[in-house]
N, C-alpha and C positions, 0 to 999 in steps of 0.2 A: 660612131659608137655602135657598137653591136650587141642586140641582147641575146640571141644565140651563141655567140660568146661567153656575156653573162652566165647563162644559164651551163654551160659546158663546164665551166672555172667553177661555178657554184656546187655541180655536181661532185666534182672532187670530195670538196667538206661533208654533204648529204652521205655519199659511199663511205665516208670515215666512222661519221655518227652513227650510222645503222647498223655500223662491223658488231656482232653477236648476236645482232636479233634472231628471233625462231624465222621470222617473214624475212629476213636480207636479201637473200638468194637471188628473187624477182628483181628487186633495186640495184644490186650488184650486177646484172645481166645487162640491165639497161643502161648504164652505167658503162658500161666496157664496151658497149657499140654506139657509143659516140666518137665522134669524130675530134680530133685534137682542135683547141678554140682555135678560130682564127681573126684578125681584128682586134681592137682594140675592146673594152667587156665596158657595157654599160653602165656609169656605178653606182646607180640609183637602181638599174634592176640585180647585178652585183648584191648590193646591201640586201635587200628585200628577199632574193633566195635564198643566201646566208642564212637569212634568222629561219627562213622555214626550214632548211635544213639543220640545223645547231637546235632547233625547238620540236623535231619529228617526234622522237619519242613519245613525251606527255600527250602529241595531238594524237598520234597511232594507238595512245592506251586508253581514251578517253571515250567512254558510251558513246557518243556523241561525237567524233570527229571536228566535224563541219561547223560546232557551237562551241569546240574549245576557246578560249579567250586569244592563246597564241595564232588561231587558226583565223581568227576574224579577223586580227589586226596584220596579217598577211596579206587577208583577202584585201582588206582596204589598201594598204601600201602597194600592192600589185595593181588595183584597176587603177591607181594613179599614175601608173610608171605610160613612161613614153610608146611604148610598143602597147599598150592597153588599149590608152587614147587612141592611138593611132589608128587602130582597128575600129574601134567605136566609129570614130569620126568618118573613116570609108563608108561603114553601113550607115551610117543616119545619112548622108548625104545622097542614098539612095530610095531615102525613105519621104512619099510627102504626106506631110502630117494634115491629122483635123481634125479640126473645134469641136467634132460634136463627138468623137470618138473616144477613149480612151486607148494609153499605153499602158500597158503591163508589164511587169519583168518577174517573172518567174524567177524564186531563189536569187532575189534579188541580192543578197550579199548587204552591204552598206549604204546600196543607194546611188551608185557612182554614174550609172546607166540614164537614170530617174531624172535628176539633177541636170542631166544633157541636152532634156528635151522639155524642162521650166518653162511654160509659156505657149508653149505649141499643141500641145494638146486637150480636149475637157477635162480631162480627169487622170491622173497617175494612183496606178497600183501597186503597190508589191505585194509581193508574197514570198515569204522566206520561213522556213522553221524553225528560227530562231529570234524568239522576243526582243531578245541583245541586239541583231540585228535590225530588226524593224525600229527599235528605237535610235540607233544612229542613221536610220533613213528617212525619218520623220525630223531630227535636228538638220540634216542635206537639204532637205527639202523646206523646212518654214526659212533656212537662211536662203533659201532660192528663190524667196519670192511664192511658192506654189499655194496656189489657193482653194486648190481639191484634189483630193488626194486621198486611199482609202490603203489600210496596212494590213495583211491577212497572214494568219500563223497557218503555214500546212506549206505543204509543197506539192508536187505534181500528182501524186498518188490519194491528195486529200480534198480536189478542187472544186469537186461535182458539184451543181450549184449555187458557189457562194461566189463567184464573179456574175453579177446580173448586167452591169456593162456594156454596151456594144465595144469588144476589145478593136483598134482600125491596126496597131502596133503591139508586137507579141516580142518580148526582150528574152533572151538565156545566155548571160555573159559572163555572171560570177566564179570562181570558181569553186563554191559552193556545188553547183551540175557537176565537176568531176566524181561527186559520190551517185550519180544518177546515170542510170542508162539512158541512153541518147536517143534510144526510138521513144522510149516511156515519155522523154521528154518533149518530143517534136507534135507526136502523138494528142498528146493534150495540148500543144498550142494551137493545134488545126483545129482543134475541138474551141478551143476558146476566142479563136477569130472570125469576125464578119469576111462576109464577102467581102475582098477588095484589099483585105488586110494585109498587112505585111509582117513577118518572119525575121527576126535579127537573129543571127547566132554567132557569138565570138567562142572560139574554143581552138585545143592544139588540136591537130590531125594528125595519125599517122602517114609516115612518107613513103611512100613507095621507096626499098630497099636501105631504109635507114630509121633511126625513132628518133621522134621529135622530141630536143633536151627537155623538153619539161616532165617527158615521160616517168623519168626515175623516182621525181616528186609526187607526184600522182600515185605511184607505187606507191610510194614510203608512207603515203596516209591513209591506203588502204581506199583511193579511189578504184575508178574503170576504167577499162584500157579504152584510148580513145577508138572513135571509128576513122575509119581510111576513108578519104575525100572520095572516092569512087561510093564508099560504103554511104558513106551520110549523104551521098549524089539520091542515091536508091532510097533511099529511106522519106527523102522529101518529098519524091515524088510519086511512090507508093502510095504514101499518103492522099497524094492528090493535090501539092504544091505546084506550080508552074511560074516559070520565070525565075530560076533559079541559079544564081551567081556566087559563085566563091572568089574571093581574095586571100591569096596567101602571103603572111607578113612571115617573118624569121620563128617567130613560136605560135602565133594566133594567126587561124583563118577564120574572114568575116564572110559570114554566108546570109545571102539576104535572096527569099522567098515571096511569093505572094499567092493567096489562096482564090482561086479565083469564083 
């Protein structure tokens, strides 16, 4: 099964839905430098494109993007799809966890991230700016067993002080970050990690001389263009990250950091 595939076949319908808009142009571009699917298309991520495409509109005209209703129930159906997991599970398996630390997930989305790592660490965070959101990450998480666990409304630009925490695990998976610059992002998790900590990032990259299918979607809801694996290489390290790994899956590369 192929979600690149998916995502190529999906794009089709998204270029159709957005034919008029004043923003198409961009989505359209993206759009026509994909390459024709190859493989058989994933149909569970298939499905899940579909409706973000067939649903862009409302989420593109909405104050709020990233809190539309259509938009959340994306996100969720997306971090459960097989290429999600699958990247999750590359980086946690690179991650070791402790008791006395807490995990955090920035713009946590539903909680999908949260839910992963039940058990392994003191204390789980989110932080999402979206109440809707925090509250299906708080039913994730009491069905998971979690027995501390703290919910915070703001996102990266609102964090100053209100994680007191020792953070040891710093999460940006959802794609709720598609509406968020990716220094702005990385930025404040250096800020909010102990020494020793570790850096999760699941997200598309662009590819050296081609765009990653997920791209046209990202358009279409008025996110940011991703950065090139070279570029977000630079950026972690800037920062003052070392030890720094990427994995690249068919639409998500998992990138795992440690502050030292």
């Amino acid at each position: 099964m192929s979600a690149r595939a998916a995502a190529v076949e999906a794009a089709g319908v998204l270029a159709r839905a957005v034919s008029g808009a004043p923003w198409s142009r961009e989505v359209q571009r993206a759009v026509s430098m994909l390459p024709p699917a190859q493989g058989r298309a994933d149909p569970y991520l298939l499905k899940v494109l579909r409706f973000l495409a067939e649903r862009v509109l409302p989420i593109r005209e909405s104050e709020e993007p990233w809190a539309a209703p259509q938009f959340r129930l994306f996100a969720e159906a997306f971090m459960l799809s097989g290429e999600f997991q699958e990247a999750l599970r590359q980086g946690l398996a690179q991650v070791r966890a402790r008791a006395d630390s807490a995990a955090l997930d920035l713009h946590s989305g539903p909680g999908v991230c949260l839910e992963a790592v039940v058990g392994q660490w003191g204390k789980l965070i989110a932080v999402d700016p979206s109440p809707l959101n925090l509250e299906l990450v708080e039913e994730r998480l009491v069905a998971a067993g979690a027995r501390s666990y703290e919910l915070v409304v703001g996102d990266c630009t609102s964090l100053s002080g209100r994680v007191r925490d020792p953070v040891g695990l710093a999460i940006a998976a959802s794609p709720v970050n598609w509406f968020y610059d990716a220094r702005s992002v990385v930025s404040r998790l250096y800020t909010l990690l102990e020494p020793g900590g570790y850096l999760l990032l699941i997200a598309p990259l662009e590819r050296a001389g081609g765009v990653n299918p997920l791209n046209p979607f990202i358009a279409a809801v008025g996110g940011r263009r991703p950065p090139s694996r070279e570029e977000l290489e630079d950026m972690l390290l800037s920062e003052g990250f070392a030890r720094v790994r990427v994995r690249e899956g068919e639409l998500l590369s998992t990138v795992v950091a440690v502050k030292p």
